[in-house]
C-alpha positions, -999 to +999 in steps of 0.1 A: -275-187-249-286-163-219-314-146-242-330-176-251-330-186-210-345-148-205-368-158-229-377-191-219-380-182-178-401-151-184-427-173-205-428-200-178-434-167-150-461-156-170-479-189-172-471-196-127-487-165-122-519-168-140-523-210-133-546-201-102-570-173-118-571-196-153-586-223-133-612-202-115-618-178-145-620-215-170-648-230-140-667-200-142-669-197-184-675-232-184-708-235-161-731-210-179-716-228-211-732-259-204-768-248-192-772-223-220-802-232-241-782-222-280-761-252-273-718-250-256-696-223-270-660-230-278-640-220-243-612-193-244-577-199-253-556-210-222-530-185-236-561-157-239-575-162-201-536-161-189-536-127-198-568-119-187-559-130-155-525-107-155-541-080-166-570-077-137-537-078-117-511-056-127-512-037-096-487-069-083-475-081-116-464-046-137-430-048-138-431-087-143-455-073-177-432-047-186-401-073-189-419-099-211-415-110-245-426-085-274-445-119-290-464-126-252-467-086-249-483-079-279-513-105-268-515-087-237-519-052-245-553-054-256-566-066-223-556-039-201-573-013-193-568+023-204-545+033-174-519+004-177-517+007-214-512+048-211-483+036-188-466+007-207-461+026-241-426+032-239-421-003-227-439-009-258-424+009-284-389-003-270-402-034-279-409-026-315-447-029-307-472-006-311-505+006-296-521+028-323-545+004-332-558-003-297-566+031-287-581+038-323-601+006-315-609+027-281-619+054-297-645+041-321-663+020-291-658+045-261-660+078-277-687+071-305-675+099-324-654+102-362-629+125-363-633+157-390-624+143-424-600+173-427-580+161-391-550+142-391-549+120-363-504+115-354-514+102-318-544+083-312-534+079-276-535+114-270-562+122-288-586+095-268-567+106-231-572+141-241-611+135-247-614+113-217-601+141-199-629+167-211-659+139-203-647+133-167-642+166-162-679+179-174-696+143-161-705+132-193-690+099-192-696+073-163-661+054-158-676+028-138-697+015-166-666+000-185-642-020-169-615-005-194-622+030-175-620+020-145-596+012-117-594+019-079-554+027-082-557+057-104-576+090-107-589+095-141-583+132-141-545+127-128-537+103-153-549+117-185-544+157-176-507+153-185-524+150-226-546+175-224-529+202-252-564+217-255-592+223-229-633+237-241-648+255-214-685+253-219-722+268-207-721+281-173-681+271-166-682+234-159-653+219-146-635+252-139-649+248-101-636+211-100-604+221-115-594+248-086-606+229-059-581+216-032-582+172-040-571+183-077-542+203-070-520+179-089-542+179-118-544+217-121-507+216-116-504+191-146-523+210-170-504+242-162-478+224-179-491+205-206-520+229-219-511+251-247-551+260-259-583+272-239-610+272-251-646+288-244-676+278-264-716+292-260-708+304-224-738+312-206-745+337-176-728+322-146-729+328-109-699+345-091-686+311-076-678+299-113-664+333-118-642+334-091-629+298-102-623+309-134-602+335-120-576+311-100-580+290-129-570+316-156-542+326-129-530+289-129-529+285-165-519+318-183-499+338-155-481+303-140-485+280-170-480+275-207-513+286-223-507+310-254-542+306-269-577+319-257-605+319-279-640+325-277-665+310-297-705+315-300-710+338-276-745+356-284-749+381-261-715+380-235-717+385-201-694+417-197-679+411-162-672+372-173-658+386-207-635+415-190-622+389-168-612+369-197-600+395-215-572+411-187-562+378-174-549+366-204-533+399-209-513+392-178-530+413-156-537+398-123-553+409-092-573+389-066-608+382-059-623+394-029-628+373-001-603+348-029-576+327-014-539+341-021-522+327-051-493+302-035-472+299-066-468+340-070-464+351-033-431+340-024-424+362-062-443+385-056-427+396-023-394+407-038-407+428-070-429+455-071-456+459-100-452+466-134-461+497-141-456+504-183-492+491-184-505+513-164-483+541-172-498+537-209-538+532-197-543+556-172-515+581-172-481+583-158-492+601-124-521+575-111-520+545-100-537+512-126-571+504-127-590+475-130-601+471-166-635+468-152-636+495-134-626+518-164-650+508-183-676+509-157-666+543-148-665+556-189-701+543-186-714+557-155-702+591-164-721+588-197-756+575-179-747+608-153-745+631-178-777+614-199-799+612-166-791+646-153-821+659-180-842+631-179-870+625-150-861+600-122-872+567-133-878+533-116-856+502-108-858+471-126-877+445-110-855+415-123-839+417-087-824+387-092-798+387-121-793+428-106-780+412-075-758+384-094-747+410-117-738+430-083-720+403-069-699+395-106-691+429-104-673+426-068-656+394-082-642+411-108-623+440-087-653+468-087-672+476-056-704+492-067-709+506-031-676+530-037-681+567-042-684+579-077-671+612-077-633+618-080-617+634-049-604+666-047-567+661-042-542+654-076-537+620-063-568+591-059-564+585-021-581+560-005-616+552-004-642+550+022-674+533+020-704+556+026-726+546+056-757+530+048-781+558+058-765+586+036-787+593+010-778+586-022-786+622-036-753+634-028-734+609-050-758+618-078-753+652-075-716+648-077-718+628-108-740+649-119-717+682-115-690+658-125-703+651-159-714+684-164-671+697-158-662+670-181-687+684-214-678+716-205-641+706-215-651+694-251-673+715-270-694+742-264-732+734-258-745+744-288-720+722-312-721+689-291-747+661-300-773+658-275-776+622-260-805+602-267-826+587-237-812+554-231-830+527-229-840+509-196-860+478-184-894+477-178-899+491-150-928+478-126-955+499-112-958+519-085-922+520-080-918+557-089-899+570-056-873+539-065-849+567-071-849+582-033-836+550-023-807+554+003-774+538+009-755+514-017-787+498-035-797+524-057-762+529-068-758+492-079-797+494-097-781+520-120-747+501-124-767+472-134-790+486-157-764+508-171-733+485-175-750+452-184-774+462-208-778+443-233-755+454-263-785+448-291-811+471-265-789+502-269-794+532-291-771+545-314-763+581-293-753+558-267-726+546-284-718+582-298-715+593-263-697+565-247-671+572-270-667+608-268-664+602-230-640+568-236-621+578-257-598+601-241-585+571-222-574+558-255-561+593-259-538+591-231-559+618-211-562+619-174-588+591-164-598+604-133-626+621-147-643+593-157-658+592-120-644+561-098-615+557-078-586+536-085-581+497-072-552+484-056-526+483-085-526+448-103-496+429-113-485+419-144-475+383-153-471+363-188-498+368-211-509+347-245-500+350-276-529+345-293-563+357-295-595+346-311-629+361-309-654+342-331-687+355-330-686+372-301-708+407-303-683+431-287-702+459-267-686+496-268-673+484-231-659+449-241-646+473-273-627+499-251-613+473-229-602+454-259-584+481-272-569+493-241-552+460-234-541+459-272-524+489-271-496+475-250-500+441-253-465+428-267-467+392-266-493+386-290-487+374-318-517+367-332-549+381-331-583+368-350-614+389-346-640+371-366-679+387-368-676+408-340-699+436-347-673+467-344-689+493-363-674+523-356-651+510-329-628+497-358-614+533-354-605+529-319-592+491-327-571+506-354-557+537-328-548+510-304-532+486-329-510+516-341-503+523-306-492+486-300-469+487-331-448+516-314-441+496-290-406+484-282-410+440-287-442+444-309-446+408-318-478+411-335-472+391-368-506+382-379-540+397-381-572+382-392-607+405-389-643+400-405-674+411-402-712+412-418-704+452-425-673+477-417-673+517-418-648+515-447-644+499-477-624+470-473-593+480-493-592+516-475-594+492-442-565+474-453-542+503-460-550+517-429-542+483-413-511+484-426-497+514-426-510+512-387-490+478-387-460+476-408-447+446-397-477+427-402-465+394-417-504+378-425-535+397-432-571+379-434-595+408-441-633+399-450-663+420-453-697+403-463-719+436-472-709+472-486-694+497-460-724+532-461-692+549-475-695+530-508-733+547-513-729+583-508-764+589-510-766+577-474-777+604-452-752+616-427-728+593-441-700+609-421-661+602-431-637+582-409-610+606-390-582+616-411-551+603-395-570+571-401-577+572-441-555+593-460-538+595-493-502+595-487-485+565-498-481+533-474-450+529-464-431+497-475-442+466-457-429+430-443-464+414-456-462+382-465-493+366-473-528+388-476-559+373-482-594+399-486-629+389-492-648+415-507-683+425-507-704+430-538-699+461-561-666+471-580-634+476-561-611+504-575-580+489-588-554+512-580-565+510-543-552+474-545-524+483-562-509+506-538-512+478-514-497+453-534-466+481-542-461+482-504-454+449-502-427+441-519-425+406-496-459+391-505-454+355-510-491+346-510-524+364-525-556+355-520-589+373-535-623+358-524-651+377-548-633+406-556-654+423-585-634+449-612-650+476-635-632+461-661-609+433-675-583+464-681-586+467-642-579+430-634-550+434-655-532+463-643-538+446-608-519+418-622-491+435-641-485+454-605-480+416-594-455+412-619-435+441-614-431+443-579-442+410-559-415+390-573-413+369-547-452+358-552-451+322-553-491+314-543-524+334-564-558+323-553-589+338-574-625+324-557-658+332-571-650+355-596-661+362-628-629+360-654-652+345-684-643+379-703-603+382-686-593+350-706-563+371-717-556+381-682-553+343-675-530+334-702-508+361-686-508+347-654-499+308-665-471+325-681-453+343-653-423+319-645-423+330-612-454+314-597-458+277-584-497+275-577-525+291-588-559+286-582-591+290-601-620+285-577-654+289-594-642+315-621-664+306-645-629+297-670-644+284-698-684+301-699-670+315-731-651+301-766-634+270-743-626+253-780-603+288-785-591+293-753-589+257-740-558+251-765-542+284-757-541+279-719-527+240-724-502+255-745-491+280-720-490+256-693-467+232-714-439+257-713-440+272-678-416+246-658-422+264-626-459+258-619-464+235-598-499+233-588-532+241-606-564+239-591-595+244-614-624+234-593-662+244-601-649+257-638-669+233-659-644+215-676-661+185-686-647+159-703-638+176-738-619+199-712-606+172-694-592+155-721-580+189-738-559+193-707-540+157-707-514+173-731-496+191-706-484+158-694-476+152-733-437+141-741-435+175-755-440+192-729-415+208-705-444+212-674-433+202-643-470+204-626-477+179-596-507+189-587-543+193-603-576+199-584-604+189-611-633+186-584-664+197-591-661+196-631-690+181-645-665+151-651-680+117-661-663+080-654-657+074-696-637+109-695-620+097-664-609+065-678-598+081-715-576+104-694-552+076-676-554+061-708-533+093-719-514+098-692-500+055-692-495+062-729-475+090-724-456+074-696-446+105-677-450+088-645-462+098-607-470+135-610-483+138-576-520+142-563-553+146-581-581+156-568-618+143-578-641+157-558-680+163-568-674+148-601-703+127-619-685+096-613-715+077-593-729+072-634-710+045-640-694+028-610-672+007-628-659+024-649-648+051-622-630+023-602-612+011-632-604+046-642-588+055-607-573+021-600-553+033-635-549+066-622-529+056-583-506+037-611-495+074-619-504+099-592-524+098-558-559+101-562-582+113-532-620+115-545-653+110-528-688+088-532-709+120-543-746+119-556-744+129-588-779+135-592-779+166-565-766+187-597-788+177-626-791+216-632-760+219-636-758+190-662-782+206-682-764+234-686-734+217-697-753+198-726 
């Protein structure tokens, strides 16, 4: 009896509390009501303006709320606003009620946006708090224009940063300067615990304010938080201060800003522990101290420009003054003071450095980097072997500038920092990059860095670093590419690393050197690696050897290349060969690979190049080939018999737009290895040739393989004959145990739809699984196609589409 009395007492609360505002609220309602010209409207429900009543005061009334009666609680959780119903969700779902519906509902009329078709929404609360989140924090959303967004009691960015799993970092770093200043300490606290993804998207030039946000920010997040992604997306020409920064911070390296307020959370920490010092052991040498990452790169550059302006006549500065000086100043930010001498001192050990007074000319640093430059060629080749830089190219220069280069002090030194470092990647010429990376390189190599030409920084510390790396069209410069490969070479936390049309040319070779160097070290975690690009150096299957024999613990390897590699036409002139530690002919070693997929680029691929390959790894679970070309069906097919004798635990085989219309053999081979449970025919052109011959022969191979379990045909052409053909492998007869079929994209009409579920009810074989329908005619005759796949769901699920048929009457044609 004391529930019921619970019960009871609660309702008769709820109805007290909201008697007052009912009246006032029904008064108000009631008056417009009777003076509107369309005639009265039918007034609210008493129970509908209680709750409106509660809910425009929960500040007094919460915990009355939160103890009410699931029936009363489930009227009132629609009326309150975003904050309240964020807070009573556990309340709810004690209750048995829940609140999916409401924020969907949120979404759709808030947001305005529909989630990608290929996203599956678990949490639509989080999902619409995690957006709300980004829009407050960028200003694109005003939360005083909806009285579900706003309320005096709560921040917006407090309440929904504890969400936030991913955070996009746009343009010219909105929000970062928000995010590090002092009022949102406890929101920046909050995400450092609840943000696992960052994200950067078309970033833009940005000041050195944003940059030195980003720093505390990055500091807050990576070194002192949970973040294990960065990626980088669209980023046309990058910014190579901003994209160093980016790059050693979430490597773990961390060293202040100047003029930067100290970190609070590392310098009790730091106080008791000195440095790390394997980075820097491996970057720079065992007997100096660690650079900035970039500084070293600056300093690899400036040697080169030295060495390259030492035969050319002075020229003139730049007159975009402006961006020199913000360039300047991003350089300061990021740990390199262009003012600093240039030349190395003459002690073993980098001692400190003194700024030079403003009125010492600046022909004494140039002739030190000058004689500089000249020691360090003299140490490679002789003169008369070594490639002779090419002029770089500079700005415009403006007129009657020509003594520019007698400037004194500091300013002419940052005028050829700037024009030097920050060029823009797509303005250099190619004996540039030949001699940045004859001068770089020996970093990479492990030699003595001090010639390079600047001193060292204080040494930075090392804190927790991501595990995973994505660079999607981001043009890497040879200094993004050096620094890059310097940080990879001891980075032992990542996991997983996605380079995606980068534009590395010939720095593939240094990526590869540094990934080797990486996989010798003790805790490699580095599991999976995903590269592409419009061209490479190599031929994409020599690439992959060399990938992994320089990574034999590689688990996953995504490998595309659009075009040909110069190698693959040896008619190129001066068409010179990779290094030899780098392509060889010795076997690969025997690998933990478990799923490889390669796009190639037109032309024939040798076979046994893929085969050796597919020997190594003895592991592969899953293969896919996106366009890979053969001289010959004899090719294809010792390809596949490698697969069968020594990938016996291959349990996934993709084939995408390939031409197997002459392997139909090959095929039947394939559906008849008992060891593979999907296999995929994407736009293989099956059935171009005798499909009344080989239709029959593939059904009947497929009948008696019981360990298939998926086939997807899509763009093959099946048509309905083809269609129907392939209903008997659901026959009584037949001992196929396939539960799953992708059909899409078939030519398939509604009749041949419907004749099909005929089969399969008359056969009875029952669910099966899913079937896909994609991009099939099925728009000719729509009710036949709903009577077909309302037959179909009786037997398997069906997921299809409303496609216009008449977008592929070409296509049609050539079925007739």
């Amino acid at each position: 009896m004391a529930a019921p009395e619970a019960w009871r007492a609660r309702s008769c609360w709820f109805c007290e509390v909201a008697a007052a505002t009912t009246m006032e609220a029904t008064s108000r309602e009631a008056a417009p009501a009777k003076s509107s010209a369309s005639g009265p409207s039918a007034p609210p429900a008493l129970f509908e303006l209680c709750g409106r009543a509660v809910s425009a005061h929960m500040g007094v009334l919460e915990s009355g709320v939160w103890a009410l009666p699931g029936p009363i609680l489930q009227s009132i959780l629609p009326l309150l606003n975003i904050y309240y119903l964020e807070r009573i969700e556990e309340t709810a779902l004690k209750k048995g009620l829940s609140t999916q519906a409401i924020w969907r509902r949120l979404w759709d009329e808030l947001m305005k946006t529909r989630p990608s078709s290929l996203e599956s929404v678990t949490c639509w609360r989080a999902k619409f708090m995690e957006a709300f989140f980004s829009h407050v924090l960028r200003g694109t959303i005003d939360v005083s224009s909806d009285k579900r967004l706003c309320d005096q009691r709560f921040s917006p960015l407090l309440h929904s940063s504890r969400h936030v799993r991913q955070l996009t970092i746009c343009n010219m770093l909105q929000g970062a300067t928000e995010l590090v200043a002092e009022p949102n300490r406890r929101v920046l606290e909050t995400l450092a615990s609840s943000l696992h993804t960052l994200k950067f998207r078309h970033l833009l030039f940005s000041d050195v304010a944003a940059q030195q946000s980003l720093r505390q920010l990055l500091h807050q997040l990576i070194h002192h938080g949970a973040v294990s992604q960065v990626s980088l997306y669209s980023w046309p020409v990058p910014e190579s201060a901003l994209f160093i920064l980016i790059l050693t911070m979430s490597a773990g390296f961390w060293q202040p800003g100047p003029g930067g307020p100290p970190c609070r959370l590392c310098g009790e920490a730091s106080r008791g522990r000195a440095p790390s010092r394997d980075e820097g052991s491996l970057l720079l040498g065992s007997r100096r101290p660690r650079r900035d990452a970039a500084e070293r790169c600056a300093a690899a550059l400036m040697a080169t420009r030295r060495k390259s302006e030492a035969k050319q006549m002075p020229r003139a500065a730049p007159t975009t003054r402006v961006t020199r000086r913000s360039t300047q100043e991003s350089l300061m930010a990021g740990g390199t003071d262009p003012k600093r001498e240039l030349h190395p001192p003459a002690t073993s050990y980098e001692a400190p450095v003194t700024k030079r007074p403003p009125s010492a000319p600046a022909a004494t640093s140039s002739a030190s980097a000058s004689a500089s430059s000249s020691t360090s060629s003299s140490k490679r080749a002789p003169a008369s072997s070594a490639p002779q830089p090419k002029p770089l190219k500079r700005f415009k220069r403006a007129a009657g500038k020509k003594g520019a280069r007698t400037r004194q002090g500091s300013g002419a030194e940052s005028e050829d920092l700037y024009d030097f470092v920050f060029i823009v990647a797509g303005e250099k010429e190619d004996g540039e990059e030949m001699e940045i990376g004859e001068v770089a390189c020996g970093a990479l190599d492990g030699s003595d860095p001090s010639c390079l030409g600047l001193p060292a920084l204080e040494a930075s510390q090392r804190f927790r670093s991501i595990s995973t790396l994505e660079l999607f069209t981001v043009p890497l410069s040879t200094e993004a590419a050096l620094t890059l490969c310097h940080l990879l070479s001891s980075w032992v936390s990542l996991e997983s690393l996605t380079l995606s049309y980068n534009g590395l040319g010939s720095n593939i070779f240094r990526l590869l050197d540094s990934l080797r160097a990486l996989s010798g070290q003790a805790g490699c975690r580095l599991r999976a690696l995903h590269l592409s690009d419009l061209f490479s150096p190599l031929p994409i299957l020599e690439l992959t050897r060399a990938i992994v024999r320089a990574l034999p613990l590689l688990r996953v390897l995504s490998i595309r290349v659009d075009h040909p590699s110069q190698r693959d036409n040896p008619a190129v002139p001066g068409n010179a060969g990779p290094p030899s530690h780098i392509v060889g002919d010795e076997e690969i070693p025997e690998n933990c690979l478990e799923q490889l997929e390669m796009g190639f680029p037109r032309g024939a691929q040798p076979a046994p190049l893929l085969c050796s390959v597919l020997k190594a790894s003895g592991s592969l679970q899953q293969l896919s080939l996106d366009s890979a070309t053969f001289a010959s069906p004899q090719d294809f097919g010792l390809v596949l018999q490698t697969l069968k004798e020594y990938n016996l635990a291959l349990k996934r085989l993709s084939f995408h737009d390939m031409n197997l219309a002459d392997c139909q053999s090959e095929v039947l081979f394939l559906l008849q290895n008992l060891t593979l449970q999907e296999i995929t025919f994407s736009f293989c052109r099956l059935f171009e040739k005798r499909p009344a011959q080989f239709l029959p022969e593939m059904v009947a191979a497929m009948k008696g393989n019981s360990t298939l379990k998926g086939l997807r045909l899509p763009g093959n052409r099946l048509g309905n004959a083809g269609l129907l053909a392939l209903a008997d492998v659901f026959s009584e007869d037949s001992s196929s145990s396939l539960c799953q079929l992708d059909i899409s994209s078939n030519c398939i009409k509604p009749d041949g739809l419907l004749e099909f579920a005929k089969r399969l009810e008359r056969w009875g074989r029952g669910a099966f699984g899913h079937l896909r329908l994609f991009q099939n005619w099925l728009d000719q005759d729509a009710v036949t196609a709903r009577e077909a796949i309302r037959r179909l769901r009786a037997t398997c699920h069906v997921v299809s589409d409303s496609w216009d048929s008449s977008q592929a009457f070409a296509d049609y044609v050539s079925t007739m």
